[in-house]
MDAnalysis code that builds the backbone (N, CA, C; Angstrom):
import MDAnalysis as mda
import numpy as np

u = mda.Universe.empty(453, n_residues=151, atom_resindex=np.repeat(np.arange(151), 3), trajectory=True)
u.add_TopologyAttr("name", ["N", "CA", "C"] * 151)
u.add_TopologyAttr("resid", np.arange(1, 152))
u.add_TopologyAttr("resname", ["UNK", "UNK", "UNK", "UNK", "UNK", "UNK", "UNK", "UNK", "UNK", "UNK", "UNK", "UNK", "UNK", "UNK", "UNK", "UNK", "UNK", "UNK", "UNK", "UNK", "UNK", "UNK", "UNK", "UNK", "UNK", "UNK", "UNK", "UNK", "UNK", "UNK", "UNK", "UNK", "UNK", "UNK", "UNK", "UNK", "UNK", "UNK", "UNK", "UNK", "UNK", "UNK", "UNK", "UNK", "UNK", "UNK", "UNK", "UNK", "UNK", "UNK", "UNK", "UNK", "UNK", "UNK", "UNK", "UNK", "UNK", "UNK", "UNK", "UNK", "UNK", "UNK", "UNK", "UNK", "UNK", "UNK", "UNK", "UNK", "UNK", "UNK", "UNK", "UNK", "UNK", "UNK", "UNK", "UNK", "UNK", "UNK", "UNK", "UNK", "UNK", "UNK", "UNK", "UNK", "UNK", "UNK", "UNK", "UNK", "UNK", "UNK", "UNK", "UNK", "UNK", "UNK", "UNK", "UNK", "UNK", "UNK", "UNK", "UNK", "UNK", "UNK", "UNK", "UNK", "UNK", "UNK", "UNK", "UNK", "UNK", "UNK", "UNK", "UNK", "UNK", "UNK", "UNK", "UNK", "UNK", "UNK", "UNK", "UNK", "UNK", "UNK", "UNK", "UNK", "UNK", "UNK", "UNK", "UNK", "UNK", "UNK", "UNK", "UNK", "UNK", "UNK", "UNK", "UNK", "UNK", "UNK", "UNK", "UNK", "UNK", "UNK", "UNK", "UNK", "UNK", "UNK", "UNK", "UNK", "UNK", "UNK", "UNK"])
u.atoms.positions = np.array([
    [4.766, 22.243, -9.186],
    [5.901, 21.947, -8.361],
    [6.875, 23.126, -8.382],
    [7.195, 23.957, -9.374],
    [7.904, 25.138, -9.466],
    [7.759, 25.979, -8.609],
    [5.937, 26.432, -8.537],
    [5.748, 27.445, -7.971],
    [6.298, 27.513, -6.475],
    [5.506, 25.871, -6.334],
    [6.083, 24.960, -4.786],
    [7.350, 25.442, -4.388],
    [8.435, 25.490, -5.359],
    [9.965, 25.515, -4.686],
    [10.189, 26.564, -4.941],
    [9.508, 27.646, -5.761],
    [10.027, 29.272, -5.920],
    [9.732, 30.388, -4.236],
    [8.538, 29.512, -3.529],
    [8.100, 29.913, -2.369],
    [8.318, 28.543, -1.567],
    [9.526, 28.044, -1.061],
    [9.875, 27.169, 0.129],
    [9.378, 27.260, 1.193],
    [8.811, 26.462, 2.153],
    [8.319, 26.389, 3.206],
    [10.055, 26.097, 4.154],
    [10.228, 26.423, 5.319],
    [11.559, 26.579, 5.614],
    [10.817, 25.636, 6.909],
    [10.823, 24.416, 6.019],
    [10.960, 22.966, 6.619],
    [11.505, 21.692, 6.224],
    [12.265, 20.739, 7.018],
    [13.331, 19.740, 6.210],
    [12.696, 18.373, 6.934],
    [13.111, 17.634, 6.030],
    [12.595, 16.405, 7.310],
    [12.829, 15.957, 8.320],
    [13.990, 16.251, 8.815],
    [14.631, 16.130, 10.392],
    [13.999, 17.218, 11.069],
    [13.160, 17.887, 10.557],
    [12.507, 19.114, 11.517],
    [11.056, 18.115, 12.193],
    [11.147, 18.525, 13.378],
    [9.944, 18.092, 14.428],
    [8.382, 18.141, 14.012],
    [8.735, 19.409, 13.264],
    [7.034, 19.751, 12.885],
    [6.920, 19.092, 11.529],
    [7.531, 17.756, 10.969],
    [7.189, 17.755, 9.753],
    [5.914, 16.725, 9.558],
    [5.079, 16.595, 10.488],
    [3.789, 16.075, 11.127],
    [2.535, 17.252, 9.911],
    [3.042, 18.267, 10.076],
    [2.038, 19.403, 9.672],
    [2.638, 19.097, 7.961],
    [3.876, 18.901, 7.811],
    [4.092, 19.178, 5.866],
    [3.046, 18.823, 5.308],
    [2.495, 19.283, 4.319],
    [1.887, 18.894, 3.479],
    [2.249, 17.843, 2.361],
    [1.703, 16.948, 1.690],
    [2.318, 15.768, 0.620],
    [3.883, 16.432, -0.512],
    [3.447, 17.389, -0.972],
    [4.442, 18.236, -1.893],
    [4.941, 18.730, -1.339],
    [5.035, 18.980, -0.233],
    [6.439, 19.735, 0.737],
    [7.288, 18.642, 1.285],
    [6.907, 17.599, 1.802],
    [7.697, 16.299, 1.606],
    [8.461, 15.624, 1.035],
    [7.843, 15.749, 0.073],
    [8.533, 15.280, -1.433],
    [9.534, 16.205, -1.237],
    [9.108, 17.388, -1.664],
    [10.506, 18.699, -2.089],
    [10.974, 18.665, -1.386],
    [11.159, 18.433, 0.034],
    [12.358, 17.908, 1.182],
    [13.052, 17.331, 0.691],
    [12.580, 15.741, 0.438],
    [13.295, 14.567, 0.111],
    [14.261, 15.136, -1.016],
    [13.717, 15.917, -1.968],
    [13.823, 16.187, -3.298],
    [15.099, 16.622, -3.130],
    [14.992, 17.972, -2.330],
    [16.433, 18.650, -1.945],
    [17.607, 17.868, -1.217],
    [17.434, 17.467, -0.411],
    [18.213, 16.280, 0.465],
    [19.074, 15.399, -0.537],
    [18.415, 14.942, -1.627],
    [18.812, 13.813, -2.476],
    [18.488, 13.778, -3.900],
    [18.728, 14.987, -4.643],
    [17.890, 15.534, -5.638],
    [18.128, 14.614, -7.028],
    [19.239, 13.708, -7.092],
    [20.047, 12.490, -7.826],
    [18.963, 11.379, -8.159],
    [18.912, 10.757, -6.436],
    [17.674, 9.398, -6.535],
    [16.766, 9.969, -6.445],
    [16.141, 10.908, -5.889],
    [14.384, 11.391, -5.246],
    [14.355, 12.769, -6.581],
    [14.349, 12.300, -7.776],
    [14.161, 13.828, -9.075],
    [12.780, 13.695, -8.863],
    [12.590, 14.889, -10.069],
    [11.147, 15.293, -9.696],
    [10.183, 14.642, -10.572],
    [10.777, 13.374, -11.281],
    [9.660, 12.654, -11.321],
    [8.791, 11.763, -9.771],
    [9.907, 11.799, -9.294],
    [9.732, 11.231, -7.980],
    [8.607, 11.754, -7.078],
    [8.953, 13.076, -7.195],
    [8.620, 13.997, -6.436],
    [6.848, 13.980, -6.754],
    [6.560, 14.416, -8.526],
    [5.225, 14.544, -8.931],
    [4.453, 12.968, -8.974],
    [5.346, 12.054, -8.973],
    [4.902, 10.596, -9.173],
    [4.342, 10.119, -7.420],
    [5.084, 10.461, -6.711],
    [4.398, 10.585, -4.895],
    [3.237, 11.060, -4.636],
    [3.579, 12.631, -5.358],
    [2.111, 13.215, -4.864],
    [0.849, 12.764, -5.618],
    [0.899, 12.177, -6.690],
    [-0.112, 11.732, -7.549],
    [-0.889, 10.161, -6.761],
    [0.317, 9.374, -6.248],
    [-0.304, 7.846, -5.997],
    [-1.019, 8.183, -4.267],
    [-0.961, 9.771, -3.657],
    [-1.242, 9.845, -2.769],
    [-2.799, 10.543, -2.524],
    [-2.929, 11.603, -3.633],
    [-4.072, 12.148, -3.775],
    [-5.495, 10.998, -4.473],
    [-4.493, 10.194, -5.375],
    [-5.965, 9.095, -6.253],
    [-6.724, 7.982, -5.193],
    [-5.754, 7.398, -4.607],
    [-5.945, 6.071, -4.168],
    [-7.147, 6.015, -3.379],
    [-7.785, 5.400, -3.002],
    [-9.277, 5.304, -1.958],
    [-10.227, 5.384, -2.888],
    [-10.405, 6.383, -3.827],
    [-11.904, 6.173, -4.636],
    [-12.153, 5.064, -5.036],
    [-11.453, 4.221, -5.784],
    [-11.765, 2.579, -6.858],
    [-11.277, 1.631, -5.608],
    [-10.482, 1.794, -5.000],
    [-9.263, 0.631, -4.346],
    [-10.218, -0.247, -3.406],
    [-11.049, 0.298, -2.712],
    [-11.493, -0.234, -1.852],
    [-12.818, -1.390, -2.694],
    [-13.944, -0.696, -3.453],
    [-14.596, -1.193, -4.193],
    [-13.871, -2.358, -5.154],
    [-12.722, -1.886, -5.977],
    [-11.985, -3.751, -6.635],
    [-11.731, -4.390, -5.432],
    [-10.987, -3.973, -5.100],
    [-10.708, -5.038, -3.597],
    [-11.650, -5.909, -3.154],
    [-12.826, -5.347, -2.914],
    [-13.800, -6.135, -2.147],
    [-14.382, -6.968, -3.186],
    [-14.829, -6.357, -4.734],
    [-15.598, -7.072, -5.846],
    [-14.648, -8.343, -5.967],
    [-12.909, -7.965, -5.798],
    [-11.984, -9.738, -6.320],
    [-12.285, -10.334, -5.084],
    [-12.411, -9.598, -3.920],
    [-12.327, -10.908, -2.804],
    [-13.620, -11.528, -3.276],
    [-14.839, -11.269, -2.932],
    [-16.253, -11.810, -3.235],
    [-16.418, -12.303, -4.594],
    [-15.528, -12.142, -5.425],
    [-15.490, -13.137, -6.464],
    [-14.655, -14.036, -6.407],
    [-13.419, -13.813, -5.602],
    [-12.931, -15.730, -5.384],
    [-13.701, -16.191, -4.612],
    [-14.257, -15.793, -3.190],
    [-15.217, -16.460, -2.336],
    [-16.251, -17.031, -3.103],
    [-16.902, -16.510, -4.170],
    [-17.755, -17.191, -4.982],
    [-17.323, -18.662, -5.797],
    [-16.268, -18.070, -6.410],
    [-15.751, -18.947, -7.421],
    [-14.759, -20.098, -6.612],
    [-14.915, -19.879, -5.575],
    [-14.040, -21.392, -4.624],
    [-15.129, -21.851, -3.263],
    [-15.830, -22.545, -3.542],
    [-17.233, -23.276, -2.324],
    [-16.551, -23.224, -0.920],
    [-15.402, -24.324, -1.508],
    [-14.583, -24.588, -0.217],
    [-14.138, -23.804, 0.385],
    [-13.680, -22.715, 0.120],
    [-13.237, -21.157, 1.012],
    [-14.090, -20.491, 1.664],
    [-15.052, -20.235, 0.634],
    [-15.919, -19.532, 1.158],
    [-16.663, -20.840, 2.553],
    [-17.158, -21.525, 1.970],
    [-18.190, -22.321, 3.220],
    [-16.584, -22.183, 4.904],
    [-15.820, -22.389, 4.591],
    [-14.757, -22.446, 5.931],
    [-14.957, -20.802, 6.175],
    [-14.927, -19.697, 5.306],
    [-14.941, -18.554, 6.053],
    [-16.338, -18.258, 6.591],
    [-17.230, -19.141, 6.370],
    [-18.742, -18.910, 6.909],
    [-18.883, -19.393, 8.642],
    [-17.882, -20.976, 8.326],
    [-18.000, -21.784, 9.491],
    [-17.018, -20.841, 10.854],
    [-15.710, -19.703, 10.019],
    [-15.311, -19.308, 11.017],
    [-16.429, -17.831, 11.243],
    [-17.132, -17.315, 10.515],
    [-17.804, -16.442, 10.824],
    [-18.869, -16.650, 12.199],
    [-19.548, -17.919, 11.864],
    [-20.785, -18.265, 12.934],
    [-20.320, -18.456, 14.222],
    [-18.841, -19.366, 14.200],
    [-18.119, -19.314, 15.554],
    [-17.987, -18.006, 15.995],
    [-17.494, -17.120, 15.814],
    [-17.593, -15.737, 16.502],
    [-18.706, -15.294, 16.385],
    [-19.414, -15.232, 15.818],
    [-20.950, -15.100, 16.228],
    [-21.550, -14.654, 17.504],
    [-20.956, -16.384, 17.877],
    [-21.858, -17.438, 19.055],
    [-20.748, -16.413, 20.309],
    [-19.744, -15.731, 20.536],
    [-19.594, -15.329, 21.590],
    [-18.866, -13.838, 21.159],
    [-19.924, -13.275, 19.826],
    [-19.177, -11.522, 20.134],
    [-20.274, -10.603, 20.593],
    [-20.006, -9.356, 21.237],
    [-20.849, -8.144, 21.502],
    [-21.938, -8.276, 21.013],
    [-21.665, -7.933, 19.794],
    [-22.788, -7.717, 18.843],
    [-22.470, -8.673, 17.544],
    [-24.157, -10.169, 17.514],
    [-23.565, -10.919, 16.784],
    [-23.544, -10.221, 15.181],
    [-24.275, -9.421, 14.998],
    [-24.206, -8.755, 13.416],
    [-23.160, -7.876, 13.266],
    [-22.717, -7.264, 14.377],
    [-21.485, -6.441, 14.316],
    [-20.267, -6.631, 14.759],
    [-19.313, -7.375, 13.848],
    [-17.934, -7.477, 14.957],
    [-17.084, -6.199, 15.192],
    [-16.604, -5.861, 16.013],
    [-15.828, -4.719, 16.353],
    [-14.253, -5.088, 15.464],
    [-13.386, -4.052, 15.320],
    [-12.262, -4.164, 14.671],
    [-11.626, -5.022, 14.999],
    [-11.267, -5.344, 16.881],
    [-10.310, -6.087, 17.475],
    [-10.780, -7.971, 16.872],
    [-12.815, -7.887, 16.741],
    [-12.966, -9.308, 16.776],
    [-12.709, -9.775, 15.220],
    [-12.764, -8.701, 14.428],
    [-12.360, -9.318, 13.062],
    [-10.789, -9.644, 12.628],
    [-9.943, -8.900, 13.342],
    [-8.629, -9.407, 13.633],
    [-8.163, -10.238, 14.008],
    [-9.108, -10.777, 15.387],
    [-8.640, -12.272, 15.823],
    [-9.368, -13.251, 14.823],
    [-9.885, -12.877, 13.718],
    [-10.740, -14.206, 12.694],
    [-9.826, -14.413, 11.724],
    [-9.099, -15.456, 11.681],
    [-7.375, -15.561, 11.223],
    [-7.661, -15.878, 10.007],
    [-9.044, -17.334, 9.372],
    [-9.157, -17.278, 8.139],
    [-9.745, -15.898, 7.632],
    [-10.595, -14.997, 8.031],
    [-10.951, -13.980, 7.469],
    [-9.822, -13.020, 6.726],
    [-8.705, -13.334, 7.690],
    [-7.277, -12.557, 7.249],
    [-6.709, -12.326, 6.393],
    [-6.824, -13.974, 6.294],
    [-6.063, -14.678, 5.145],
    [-6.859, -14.725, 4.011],
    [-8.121, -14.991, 3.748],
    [-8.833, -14.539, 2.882],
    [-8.322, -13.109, 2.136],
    [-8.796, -12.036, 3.127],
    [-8.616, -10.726, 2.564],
    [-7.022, -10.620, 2.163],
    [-6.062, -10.843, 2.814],
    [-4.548, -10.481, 2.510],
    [-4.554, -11.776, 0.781],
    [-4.937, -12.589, 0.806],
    [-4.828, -13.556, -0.578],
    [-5.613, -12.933, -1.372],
    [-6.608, -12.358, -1.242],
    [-7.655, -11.654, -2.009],
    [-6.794, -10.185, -2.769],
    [-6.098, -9.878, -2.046],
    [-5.427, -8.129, -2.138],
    [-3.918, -8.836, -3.193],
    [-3.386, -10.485, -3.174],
    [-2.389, -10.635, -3.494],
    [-2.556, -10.746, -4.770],
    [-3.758, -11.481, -4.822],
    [-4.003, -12.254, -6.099],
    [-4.889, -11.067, -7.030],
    [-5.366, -10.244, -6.454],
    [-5.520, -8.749, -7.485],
    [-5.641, -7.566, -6.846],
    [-4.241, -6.765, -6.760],
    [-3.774, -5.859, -6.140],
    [-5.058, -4.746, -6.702],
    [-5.308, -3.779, -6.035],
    [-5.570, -2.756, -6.438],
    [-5.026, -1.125, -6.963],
    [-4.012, -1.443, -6.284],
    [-2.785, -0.349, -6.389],
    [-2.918, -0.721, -7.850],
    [-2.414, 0.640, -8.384],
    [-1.931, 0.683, -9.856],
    [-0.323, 1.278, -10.494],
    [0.551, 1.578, -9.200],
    [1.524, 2.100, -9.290],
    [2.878, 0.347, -8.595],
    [3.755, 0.402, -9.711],
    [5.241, -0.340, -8.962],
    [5.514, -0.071, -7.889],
    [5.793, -0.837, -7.114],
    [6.848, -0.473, -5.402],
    [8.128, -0.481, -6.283],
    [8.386, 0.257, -6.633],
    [9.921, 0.303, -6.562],
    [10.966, 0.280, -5.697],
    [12.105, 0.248, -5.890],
    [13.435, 0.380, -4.954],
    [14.173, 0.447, -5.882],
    [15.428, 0.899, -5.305],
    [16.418, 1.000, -6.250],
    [17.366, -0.108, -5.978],
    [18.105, -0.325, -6.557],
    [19.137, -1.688, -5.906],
    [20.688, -0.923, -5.286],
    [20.939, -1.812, -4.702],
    [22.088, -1.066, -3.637],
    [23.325, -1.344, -4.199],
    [24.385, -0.891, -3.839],
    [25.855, -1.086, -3.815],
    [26.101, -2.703, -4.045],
    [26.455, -3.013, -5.004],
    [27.299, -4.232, -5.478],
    [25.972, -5.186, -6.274],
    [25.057, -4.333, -6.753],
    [23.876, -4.939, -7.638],
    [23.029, -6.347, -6.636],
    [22.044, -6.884, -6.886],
    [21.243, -7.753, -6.506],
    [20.733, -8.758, -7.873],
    [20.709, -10.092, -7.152],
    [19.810, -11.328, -7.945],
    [18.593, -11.202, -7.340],
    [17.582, -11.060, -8.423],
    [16.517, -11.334, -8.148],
    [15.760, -12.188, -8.865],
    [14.856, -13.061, -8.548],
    [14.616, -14.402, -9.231],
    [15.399, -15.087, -10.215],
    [16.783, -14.784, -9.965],
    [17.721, -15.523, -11.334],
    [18.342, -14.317, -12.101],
    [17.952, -13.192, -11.858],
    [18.214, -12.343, -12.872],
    [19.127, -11.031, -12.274],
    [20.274, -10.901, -12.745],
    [21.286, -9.995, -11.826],
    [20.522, -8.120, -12.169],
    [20.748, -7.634, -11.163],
    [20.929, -6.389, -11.866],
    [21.825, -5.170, -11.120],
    [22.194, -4.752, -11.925],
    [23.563, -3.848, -11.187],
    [22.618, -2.703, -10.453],
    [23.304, -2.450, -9.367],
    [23.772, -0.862, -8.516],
    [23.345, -0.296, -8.996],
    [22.032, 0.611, -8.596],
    [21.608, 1.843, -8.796],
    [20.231, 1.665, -9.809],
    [19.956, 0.342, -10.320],
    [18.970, 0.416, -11.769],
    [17.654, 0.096, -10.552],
    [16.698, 0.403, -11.186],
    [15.495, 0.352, -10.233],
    [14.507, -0.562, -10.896],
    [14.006, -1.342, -9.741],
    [13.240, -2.154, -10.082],
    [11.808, -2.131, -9.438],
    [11.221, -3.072, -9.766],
    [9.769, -2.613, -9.393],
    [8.638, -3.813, -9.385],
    [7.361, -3.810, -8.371],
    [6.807, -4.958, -8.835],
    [5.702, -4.196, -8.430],
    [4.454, -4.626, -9.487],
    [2.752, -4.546, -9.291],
    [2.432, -5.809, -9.631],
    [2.618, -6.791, -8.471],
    [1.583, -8.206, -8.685],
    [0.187, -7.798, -9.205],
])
């Protein structure tokens, strides 16, 4: 990251071309802009959850969904019964296209409950809390302390 900011790219984020930045030139934007909230843990902690993600994520993902579908009859047999219905009137019955697996609403809900109930991400969403602190589930916390959740 040093070397990164000893040779600046003389681009900010209100600049047009920031389509082309690269992940660490982003950051060091933000970085400069707001160098207080966005430090450079920030900065090396961004570029890290951006380069890992895709190798494992996709593979757990799919192993927890197909293991609750296993481990619950009743889910699974309703996501079968909505599978065969589209079947019976898509393109291609072995292949649904993107748009027809979108309109398959339990399939949705499957996968989005599947992703809830074991995230793959391994990093907090953080935020920071705003001006005059926030309750969150019962529990106060002042202005500025950062909080975070990995269901």
């Amino acid at each position: 990251m040093k070397e990164h900011q000893a040779k600046p790219k003389n681009l900010d984020l209100d600049d047009k071309n920031k389509q082309r930045m690269d992940f660490l030139s982003k950051y060091v934007a933000r970085h400069r802009k707001d160098p207080l909230t966005y430090n450079d843990w920030y900065v090396l902690s961004g570029c890290a959850s951006n380069m890992t993600p895709g190798s494992d994520t996709t593979g757990i993902s799919l192993s927890a969904i197909m293991y609750f579908l296993i481990t619950s009859p009743k889910v699974l047999g309703r996501l079968r019964q909505e599978v065969a219905k589209h079947q019976e009137r898509a393109l291609h019955p072995r292949h649904f296209s993107f748009k027809e697996v979108q309109g398959m609403e339990y399939l949705q809900a499957v996968i989005k409950e599947g992703l809830r109930l074991h995230p793959a991400v391994g990093q907090p969403l953080e935020r920071i809390v705003p001006k005059g602190g926030a309750t969150i589930t019962g529990q106060f916390f002042p202005e500025g302390t950062i909080v975070g959740v990995n269901c």
